[in-house]
C-alpha positions in Angstrom: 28.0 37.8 3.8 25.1 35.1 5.0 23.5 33.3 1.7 20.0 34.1 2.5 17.4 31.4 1.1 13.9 32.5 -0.3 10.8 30.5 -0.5 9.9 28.4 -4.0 6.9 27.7 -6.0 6.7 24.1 -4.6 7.3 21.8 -1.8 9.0 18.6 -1.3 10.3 15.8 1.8 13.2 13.6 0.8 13.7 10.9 3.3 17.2 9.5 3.3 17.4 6.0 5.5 21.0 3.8 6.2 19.2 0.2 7.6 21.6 -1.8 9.2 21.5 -5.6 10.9 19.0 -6.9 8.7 18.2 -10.7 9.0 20.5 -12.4 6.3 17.6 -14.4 4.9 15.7 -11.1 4.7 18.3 -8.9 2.9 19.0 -11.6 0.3 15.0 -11.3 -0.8 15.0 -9.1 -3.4 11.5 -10.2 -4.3 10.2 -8.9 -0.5 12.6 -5.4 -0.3 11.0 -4.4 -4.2 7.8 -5.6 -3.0 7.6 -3.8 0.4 9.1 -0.6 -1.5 6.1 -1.3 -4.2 3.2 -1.7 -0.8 4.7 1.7 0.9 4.8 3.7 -2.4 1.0 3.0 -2.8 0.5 3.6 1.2 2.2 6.9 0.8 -0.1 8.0 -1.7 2.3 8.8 -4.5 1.9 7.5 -8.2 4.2 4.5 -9.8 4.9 5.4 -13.4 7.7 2.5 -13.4 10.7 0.6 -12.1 14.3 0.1 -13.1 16.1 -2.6 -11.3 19.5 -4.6 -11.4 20.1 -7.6 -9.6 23.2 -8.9 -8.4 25.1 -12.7 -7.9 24.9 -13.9 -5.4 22.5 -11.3 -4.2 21.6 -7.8 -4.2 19.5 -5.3 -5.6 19.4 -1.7 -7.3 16.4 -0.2 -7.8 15.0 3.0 -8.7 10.8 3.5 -8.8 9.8 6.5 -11.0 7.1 8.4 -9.6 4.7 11.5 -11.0 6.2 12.9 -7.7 9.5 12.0 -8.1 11.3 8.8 -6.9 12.4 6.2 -4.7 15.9 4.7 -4.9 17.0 1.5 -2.8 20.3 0.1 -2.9 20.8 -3.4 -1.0 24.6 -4.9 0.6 23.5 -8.3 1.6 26.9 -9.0 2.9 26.9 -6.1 5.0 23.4 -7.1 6.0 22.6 -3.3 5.0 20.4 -1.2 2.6 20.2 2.5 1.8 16.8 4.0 0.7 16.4 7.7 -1.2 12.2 8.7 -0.9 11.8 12.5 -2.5 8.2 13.5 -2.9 7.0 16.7 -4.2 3.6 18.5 -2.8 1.5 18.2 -0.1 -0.5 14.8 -0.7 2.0 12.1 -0.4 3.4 10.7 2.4 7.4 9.5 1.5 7.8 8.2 5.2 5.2 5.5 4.5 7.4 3.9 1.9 10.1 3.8 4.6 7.9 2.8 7.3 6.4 -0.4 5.4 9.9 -1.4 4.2 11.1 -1.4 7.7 8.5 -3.3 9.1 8.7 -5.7 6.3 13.0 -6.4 7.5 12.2 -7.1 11.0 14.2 -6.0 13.5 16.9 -3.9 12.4 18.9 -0.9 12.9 18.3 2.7 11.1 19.6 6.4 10.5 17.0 8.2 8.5 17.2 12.5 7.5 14.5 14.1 6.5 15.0 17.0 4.1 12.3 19.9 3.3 12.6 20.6 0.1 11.9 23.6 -1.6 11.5 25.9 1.9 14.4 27.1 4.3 13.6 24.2 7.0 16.4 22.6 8.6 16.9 18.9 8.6 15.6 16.4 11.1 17.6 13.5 11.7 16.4 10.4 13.7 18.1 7.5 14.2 16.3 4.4 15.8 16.2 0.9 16.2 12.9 -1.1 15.2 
């Protein structure tokens, strides 16, 4: 028997990005990839309510941005030249693929696989995969 999904009281996107062949100089910035995730969460019109972050020797970063909306997670592998990005917002007025866009345009040239999921409705995902 088909499991048959049914609407909910609320509505979310959850962008899920792997970014690959970053510039080496670029991927080691912690200070520009928290910063660029900082710009695009205020772009995307969501609201910061705070930051918890782990840096790494030689280099590397974990972060996770708390939002009234919900949150944005990036994880950085500077010796893979790669970094994985988690945006879920809930409702109607923010725009989660902001954050991504203004981090990728802050890296330069690189590689990505980004999902977008539809929370909270039976939508399917769309997957795009592109190189900036």
């Amino acid at each position: 028997m088909a499991e048959v999904m049914t609407e909910f009281d609320f509505i979310g996107m959850h962008i899920i990005s792997d970014i690959t062949g970053v510039d080496p100089v670029r991927i080691a910035d912690n200070d520009l990839i928290l910063d660029a995730v900082h710009r695009g969460i205020v772009v995307s019109g969501a609201t910061l309510c705070g930051v918890q972050s782990k840096e790494f020797e030689p280099s590397g970063v974990t972060a996770v941005f708390v939002l009234s909306e919900s949150h944005v997670s990036v994880h950085t592998y500077p010796e893979q030249r790669a970094l994985f990005v988690d945006a879920f917002t809930c409702g109607t007025r923010c725009e989660p693929q902001r954050i991504l866009d203004t981090l990728l345009q802050a890296l330069g040239p690189c590689e990505h696989r980004t999902s977008i999921v539809r929370r909270g409705a039976p939508t399917p995902v769309l997957s795009d995969a592109g190189v900036i």
